[in-house]
C-alpha positions as CSV (number, residue, x, y, z in Angstrom):
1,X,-199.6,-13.2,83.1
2,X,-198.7,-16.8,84.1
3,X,-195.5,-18.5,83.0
4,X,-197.8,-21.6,83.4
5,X,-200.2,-21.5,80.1
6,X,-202.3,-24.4,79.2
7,X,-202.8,-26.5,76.3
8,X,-206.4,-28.1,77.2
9,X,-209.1,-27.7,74.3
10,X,-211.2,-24.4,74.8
11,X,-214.5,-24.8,77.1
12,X,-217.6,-23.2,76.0
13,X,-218.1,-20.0,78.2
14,X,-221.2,-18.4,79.5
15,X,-219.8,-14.7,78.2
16,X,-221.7,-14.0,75.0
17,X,-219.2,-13.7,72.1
18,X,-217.8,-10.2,71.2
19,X,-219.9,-8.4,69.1
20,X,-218.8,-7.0,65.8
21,X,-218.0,-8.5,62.3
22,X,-217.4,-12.3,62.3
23,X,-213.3,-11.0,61.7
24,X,-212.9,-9.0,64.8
25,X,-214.8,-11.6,66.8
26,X,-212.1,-14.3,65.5
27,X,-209.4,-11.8,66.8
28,X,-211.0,-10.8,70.2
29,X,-211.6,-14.4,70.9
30,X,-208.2,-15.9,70.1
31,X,-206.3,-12.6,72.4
32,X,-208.2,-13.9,75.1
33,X,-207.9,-17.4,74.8
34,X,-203.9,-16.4,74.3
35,X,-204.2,-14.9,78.2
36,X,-204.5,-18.2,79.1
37,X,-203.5,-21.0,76.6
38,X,-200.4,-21.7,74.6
39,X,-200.8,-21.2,70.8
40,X,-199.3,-23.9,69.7
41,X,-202.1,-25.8,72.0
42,X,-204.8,-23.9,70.6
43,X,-207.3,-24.9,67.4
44,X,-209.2,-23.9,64.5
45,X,-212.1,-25.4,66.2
46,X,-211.1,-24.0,70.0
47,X,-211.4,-20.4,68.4
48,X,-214.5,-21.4,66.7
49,X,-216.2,-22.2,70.1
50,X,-214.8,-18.9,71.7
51,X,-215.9,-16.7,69.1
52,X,-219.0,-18.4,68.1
53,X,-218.5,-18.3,64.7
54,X,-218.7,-21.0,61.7
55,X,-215.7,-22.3,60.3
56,X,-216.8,-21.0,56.5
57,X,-216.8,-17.5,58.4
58,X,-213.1,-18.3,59.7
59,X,-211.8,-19.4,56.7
60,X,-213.4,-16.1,54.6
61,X,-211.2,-13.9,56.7
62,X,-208.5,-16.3,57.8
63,X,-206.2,-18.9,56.4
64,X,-205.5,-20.5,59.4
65,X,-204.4,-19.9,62.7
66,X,-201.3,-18.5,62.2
67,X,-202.5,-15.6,60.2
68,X,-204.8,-14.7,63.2
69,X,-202.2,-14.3,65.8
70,X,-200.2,-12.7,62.5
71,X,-202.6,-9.9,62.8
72,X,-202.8,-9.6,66.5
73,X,-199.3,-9.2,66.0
74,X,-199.3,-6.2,63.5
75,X,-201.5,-4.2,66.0
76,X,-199.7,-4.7,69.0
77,X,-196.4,-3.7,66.9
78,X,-198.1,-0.5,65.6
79,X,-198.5,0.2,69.2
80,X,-195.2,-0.7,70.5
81,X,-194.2,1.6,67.8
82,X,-196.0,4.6,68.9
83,X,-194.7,3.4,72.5
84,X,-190.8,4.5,71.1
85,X,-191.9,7.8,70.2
86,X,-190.6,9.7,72.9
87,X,-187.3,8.8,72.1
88,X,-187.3,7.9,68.7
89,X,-188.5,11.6,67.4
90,X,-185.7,13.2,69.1
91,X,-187.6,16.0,71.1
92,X,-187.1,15.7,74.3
93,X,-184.0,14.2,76.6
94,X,-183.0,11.0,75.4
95,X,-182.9,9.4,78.7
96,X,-186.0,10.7,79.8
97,X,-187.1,9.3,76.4
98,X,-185.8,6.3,76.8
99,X,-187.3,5.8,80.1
100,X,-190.8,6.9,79.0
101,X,-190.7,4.3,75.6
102,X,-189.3,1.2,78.0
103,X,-192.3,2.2,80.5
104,X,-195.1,2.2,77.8
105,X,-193.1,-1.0,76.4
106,X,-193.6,-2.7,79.5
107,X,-197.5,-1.4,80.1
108,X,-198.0,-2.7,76.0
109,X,-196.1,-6.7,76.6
110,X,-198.4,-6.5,79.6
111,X,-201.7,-5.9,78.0
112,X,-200.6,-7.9,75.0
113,X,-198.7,-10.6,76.9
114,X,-200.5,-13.5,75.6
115,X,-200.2,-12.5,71.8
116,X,-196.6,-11.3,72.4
117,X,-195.5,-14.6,74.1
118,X,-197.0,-16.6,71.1
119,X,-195.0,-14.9,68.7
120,X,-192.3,-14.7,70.0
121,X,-192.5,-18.8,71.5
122,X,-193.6,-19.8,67.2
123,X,-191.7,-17.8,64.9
124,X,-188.7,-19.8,64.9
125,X,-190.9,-22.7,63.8
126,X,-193.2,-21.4,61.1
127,X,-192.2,-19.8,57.9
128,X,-194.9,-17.3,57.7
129,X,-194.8,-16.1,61.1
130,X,-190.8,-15.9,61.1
131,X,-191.1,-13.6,58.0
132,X,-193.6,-11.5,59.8
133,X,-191.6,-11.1,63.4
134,X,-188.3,-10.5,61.6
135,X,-190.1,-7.6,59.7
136,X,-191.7,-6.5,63.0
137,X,-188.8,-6.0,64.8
138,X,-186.6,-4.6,61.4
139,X,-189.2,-1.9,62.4
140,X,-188.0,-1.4,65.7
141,X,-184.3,-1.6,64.7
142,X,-184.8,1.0,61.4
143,X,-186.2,3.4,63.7
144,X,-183.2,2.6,66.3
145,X,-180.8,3.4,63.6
146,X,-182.2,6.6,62.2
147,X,-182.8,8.3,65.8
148,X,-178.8,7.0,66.5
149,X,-178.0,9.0,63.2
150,X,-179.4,11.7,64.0
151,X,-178.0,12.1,67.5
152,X,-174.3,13.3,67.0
153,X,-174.1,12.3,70.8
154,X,-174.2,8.7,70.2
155,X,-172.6,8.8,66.9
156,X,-169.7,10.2,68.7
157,X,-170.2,6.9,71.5
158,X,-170.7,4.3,68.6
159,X,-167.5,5.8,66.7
160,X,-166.1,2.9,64.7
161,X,-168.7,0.8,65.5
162,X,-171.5,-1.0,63.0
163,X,-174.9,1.0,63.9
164,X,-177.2,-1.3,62.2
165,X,-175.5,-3.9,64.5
166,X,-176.0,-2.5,67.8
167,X,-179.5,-1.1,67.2
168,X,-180.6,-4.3,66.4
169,X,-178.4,-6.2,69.5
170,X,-180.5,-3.6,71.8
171,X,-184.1,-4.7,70.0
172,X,-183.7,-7.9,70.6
173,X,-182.3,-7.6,73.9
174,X,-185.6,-5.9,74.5
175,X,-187.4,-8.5,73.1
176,X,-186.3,-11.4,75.3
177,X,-186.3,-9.5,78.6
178,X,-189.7,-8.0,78.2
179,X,-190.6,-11.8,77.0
180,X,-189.0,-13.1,80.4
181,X,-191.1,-10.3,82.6
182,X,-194.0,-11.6,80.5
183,X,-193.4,-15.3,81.5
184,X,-193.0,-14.4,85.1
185,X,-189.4,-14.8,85.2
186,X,-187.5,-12.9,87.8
187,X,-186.2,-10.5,88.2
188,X,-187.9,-8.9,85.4
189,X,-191.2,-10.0,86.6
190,X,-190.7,-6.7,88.5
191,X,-191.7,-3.6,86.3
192,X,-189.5,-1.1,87.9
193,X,-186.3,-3.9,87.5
194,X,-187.3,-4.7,84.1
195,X,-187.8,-1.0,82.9
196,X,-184.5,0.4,84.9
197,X,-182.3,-2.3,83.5
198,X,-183.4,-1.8,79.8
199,X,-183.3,2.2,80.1
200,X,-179.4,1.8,81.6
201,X,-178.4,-0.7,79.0
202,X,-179.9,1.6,76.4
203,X,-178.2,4.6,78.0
204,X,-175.1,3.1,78.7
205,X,-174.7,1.7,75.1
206,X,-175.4,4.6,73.5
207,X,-174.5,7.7,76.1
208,X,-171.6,6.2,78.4
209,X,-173.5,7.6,81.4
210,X,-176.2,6.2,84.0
211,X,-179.6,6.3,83.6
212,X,-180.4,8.8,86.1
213,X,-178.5,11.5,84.4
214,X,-180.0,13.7,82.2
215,X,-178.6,16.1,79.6
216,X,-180.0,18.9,77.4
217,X,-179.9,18.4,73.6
C-alpha cells in the first residue's frame, strides 16, 4: 500500500462493475477506490462512476459516504476480531498466541489497508465515524481486558495497576503502528519488524519476559 494516495476524481475503468446487489457494488467499489485514493478526496459521484450505479440506488442503501466506509469498517473489525482469537480465548500459550493474532493483524491492515487508513486518517473529524471507531476499538480493548482477567499470570504482572488502562494503551498502540506499516513508514513497513515489536511490547507488558519464550499454562 502506498503512503502516497491520491485525491484526483475517479476515472471511468474498462473493468465491468462488481456484480451483485446495487449495495455490495457501492462497497466493493469504494474498497478499491480506497487502495488508491484518499477518502477525504473521494465523492458521492466518484463512487457512482466506479460502481456503476445511480445516485437514487446510493442513497436507498447509503446516507452518504461516510456510512459506506462505516460499513467497510464493521467487516474488517469483525475480522480483526476473529484475528485475536488465538490469544484472546486463552487456549493455547499466550505468546505463541500473541504472535499468531499480531501475524493475522498484520495479513488483515494489509488486505484492508485502504479502508483501515481512512478510518483511522477521518474519525477524529467526523462525529459519526468517531462514534463508530471508538466503539470499534472498545471491542478490541473489552476483549483485552477479559483475557487479562482471566490470566492470573498477568494479573499477578499488572498488580496495582488500572487494567482497563493498559489494555486499551496496548490497542491503540496497535493501532497506530499497524497504521504506520500501512502508510509505508519504516520500520514497520517490514512485516517481521512490525509483528516482532508488537508481540514483545504485548509480552513484555503483560508477562515481564521476551517474546521468544514460551510457557505452559
Amino acid at each position: 500500500m502506498s503512503a502516497k494516495r491520491s485525491s484526483r476524481p475517479a476515472r471511468r475503468s474498462d473493468t465491468p462493475p462488481t456484480s451483485g446487489p446495487p449495495g455490495e457494488q457501492i462497497l466493493s467499489a469504494t474498497r478499491e477506490l480506497l487502495r488508491e485514493r484518499r477518502f477525504d478526496g473521494l465523492s458521492v459521484a466518484d463512487i457512482l462512476t466506479a460502481a456503476g450505479v445511480s445516485r437514487a440506488s446510493f442513497y436507498f442503501y447509503f446516507p452518504n459516504k461516510q456510512a459506506v466506509l462505516a460499513e467497510l469498517v464493521r467487516r474488517a473489525v469483525a475480522q480483526g476480531r476473529q484475528a485475536a482469537h488465538p490469544w484472546t480465548d486463552g487456549r493455547q500459550d499466550p505468546v505463541t498466541a500473541l504472535r499468531a493474532g499480531t501475524q493475522e493483524g498484520a495479513r488483515l491492515w494489509r488486505e484492508n489497508a485502504g479502508v483501515l487508513m481512512a478510518i483511522v486518517e477521518n474519525w477524529a473529524s467526523d462525529p459519526d465515524l468517531r462514534a463508530l471507531w471508538l466503539e470499534q476499538m472498545d471491542l478490541f480493548t473489552d476483549a483485552a481486558v477479559a483475557r487479562i482477567q482471566s490470566d492470573p499470570q498477568a494479573l499477578r504482572r499488572l498488580s496495582g495497576m488500572n487494567v482497563r488502562a493498559v489494555a486499551a494503551s496496548l490497542t491503540w498502540h496497535g493501532e497506530r503502528l499497524y497504521y504506520l506499516a500501512a502508510a509505508g513508514i519504516p520500520p514497520f513497513d517490514d512485516e517481521d519488524t512490525l509483528v516482532d515489536v508488537l508481540t514483545d511490547t504485548w509480552t513484555a507488558t503483560l508477562y515481564g519476559r521476551p517474546a521468544g519464550e514460551t510457557t505452559d499454562q
